[in-house]
C-alpha positions in Angstrom: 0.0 0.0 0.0 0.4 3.4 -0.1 1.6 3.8 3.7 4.7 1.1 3.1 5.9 2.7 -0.2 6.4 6.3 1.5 8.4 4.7 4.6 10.4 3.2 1.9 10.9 6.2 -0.1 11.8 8.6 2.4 15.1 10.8 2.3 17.9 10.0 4.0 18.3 12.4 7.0 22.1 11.9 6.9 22.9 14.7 4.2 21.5 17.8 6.4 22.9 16.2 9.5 26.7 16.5 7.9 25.7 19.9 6.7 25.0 20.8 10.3 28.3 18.9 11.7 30.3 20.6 8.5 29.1 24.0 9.6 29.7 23.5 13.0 33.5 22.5 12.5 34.0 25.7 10.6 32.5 27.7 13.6 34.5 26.1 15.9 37.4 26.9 13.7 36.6 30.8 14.5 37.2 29.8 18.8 34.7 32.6 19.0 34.1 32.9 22.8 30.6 34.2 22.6 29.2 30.9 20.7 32.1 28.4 21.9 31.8 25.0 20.4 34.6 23.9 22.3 36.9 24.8 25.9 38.6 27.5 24.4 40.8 28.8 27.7 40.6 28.2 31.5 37.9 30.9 32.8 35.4 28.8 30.3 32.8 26.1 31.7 31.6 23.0 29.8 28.0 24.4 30.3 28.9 27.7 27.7 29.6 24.6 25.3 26.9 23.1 25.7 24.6 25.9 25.6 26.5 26.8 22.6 25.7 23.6 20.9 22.0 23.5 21.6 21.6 26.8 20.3 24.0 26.4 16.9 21.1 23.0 16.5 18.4 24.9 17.3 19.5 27.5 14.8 20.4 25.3 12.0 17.1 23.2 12.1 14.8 26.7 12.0 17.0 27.8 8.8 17.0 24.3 7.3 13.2 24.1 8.2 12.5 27.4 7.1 14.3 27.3 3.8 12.6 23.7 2.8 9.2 25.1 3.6 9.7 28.0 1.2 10.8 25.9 -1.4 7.6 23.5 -1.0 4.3 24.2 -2.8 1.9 23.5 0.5 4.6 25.3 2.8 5.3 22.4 4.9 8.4 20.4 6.1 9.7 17.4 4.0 10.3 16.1 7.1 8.0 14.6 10.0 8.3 15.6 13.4 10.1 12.2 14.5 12.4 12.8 11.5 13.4 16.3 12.6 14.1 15.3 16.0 16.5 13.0 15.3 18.4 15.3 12.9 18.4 17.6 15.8 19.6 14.8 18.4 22.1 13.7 16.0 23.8 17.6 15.5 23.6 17.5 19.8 25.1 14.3 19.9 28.1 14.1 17.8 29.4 18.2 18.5 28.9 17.4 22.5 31.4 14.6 21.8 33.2 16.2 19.2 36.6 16.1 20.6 36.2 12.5 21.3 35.1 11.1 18.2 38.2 13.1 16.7 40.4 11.6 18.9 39.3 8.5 18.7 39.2 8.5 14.7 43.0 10.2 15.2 43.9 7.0 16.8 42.1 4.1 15.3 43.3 5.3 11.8 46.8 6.2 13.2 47.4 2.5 14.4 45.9 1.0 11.2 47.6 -0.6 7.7 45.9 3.0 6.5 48.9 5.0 8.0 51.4 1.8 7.8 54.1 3.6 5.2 54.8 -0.2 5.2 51.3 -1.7 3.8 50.3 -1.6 0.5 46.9 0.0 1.6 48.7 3.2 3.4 46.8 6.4 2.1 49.5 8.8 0.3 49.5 11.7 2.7 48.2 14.3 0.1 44.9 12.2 0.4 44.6 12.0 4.2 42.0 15.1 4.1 39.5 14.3 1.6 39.5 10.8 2.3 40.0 9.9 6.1 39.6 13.5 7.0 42.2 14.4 9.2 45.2 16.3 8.9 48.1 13.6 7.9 50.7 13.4 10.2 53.4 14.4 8.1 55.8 16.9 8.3 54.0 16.9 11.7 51.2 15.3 13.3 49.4 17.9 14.3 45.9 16.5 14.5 46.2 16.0 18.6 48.9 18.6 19.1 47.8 21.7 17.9 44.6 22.3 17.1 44.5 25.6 15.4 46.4 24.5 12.2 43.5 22.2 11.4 41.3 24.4 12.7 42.7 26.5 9.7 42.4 23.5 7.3 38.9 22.6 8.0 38.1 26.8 7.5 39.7 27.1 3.9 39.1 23.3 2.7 35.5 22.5 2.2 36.5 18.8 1.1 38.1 18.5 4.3 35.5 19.8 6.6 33.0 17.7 4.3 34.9 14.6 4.7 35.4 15.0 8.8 31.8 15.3 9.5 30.6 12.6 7.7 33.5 10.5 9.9 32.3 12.2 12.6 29.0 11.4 11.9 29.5 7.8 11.0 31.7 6.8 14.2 28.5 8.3 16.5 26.0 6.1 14.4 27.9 3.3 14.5 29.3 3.6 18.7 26.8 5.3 20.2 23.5 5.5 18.5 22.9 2.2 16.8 24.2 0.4 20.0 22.3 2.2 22.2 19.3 1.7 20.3 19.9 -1.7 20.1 20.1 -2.5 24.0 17.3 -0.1 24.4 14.8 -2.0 21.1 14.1 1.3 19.9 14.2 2.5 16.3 14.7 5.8 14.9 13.7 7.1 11.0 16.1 5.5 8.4 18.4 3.5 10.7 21.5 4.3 12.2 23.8 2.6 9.5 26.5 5.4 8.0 25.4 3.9 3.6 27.4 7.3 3.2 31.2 5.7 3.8 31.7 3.3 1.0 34.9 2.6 2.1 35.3 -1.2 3.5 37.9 -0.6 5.4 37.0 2.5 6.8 34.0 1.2 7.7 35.4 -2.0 9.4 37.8 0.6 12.0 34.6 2.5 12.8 33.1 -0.5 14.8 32.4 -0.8 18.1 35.3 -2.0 20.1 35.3 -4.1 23.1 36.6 -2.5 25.9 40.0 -4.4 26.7 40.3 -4.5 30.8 43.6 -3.9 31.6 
């Protein structure tokens, strides 16, 4: 019927949520201390980030809401309500954990056959941006060490910034969302599976990892 055929046909909700994240990691770039996304110096609290956060969602989704509306013949959203929220709780979730998911990426790809000069399926470094999304670690690795020289990257590189959010995004779907969804039995609009990384092997470091006890 007709019911089934529009749940299959509906839009993926993933390209507006790596706008958002793609905007958000230019913002950042400007460590603007009026709308922080991140700690930006000692006298700032975690609660200025996270207000910060809420409000860049909250602004994002009236624009994005706003603009599709306008461009629609009966003024109404393409999207449903359930839809919308969890565009919005994705944009919450991945730039609250921003600097975890980068570091985490940092590492996981760091310690792979991907940065092995060794292995025949090292990434040149000239490729590291547009297709891991991080700042190569040669001359330098920068990436973990100083943050304003990808900062810098990720403001003049729209590739990069591209790239990085949909890793961003993917490594939250895959860790956080779609596990906790799973242990909870609830479902959200579309799934949590990232169909945007093609990339098998990228793919197969983004998954959950056991925790090791040490």
């Amino acid at each position: 019927g007709d019911v089934a055929d529009e749940k299959m046909a509906r839009p993926s909700l993933h390209p507006i949520t790596i706008d958002a994240i793609e905007d958000a990691l230019r913002l950042r770039a400007q460590n603007s201390t009026t709308s922080p996304l991140r700690i930006i110096d000692a006298q700032m609290e975690w609660f200025e980030v996270q207000y910060s956060i809420m409000k860049f969602a909250d602004r994002f989704m009236e624009k994005y809401t706003k603009a599709a509306a306008s461009k629609s013949e009966n003024d109404e959203s393409p999207w449903t309500e359930e839809e919308l929220q969890t565009i919005g709780g994705r944009i919450v979730g991945v730039l609250m954990r921003l600097d975890d998911l980068e570091w985490e990426w940092n590492h996981r790809i760091s310690t792979s056959s991907l940065a092995d000069p060794d292995s025949p399926s090292m990434v040149p470094y000239d490729l590291w941006k547009t297709t891991l999304g991080l700042h190569a670690p040669h001359p330098e690795a920068v990436e973990q060490t100083c943050f304003r020289t990808v900062d810098v990257s990720l403001s003049e590189e729209k590739e990069f910034a591209r790239t990085r959010a949909e890793r961003m995004l993917a490594l939250f779907l895959m860790n956080i969302e779609g596990p906790g969804l799973e242990a909870s039995g609830n479902e959200v609009p579309g799934g949590s599976t990232p169909e945007f990384i093609e990339d098998a092997v990228q793919l197969e470091l983004m998954m959950p990892r056991t925790k090791k006890n040490d």
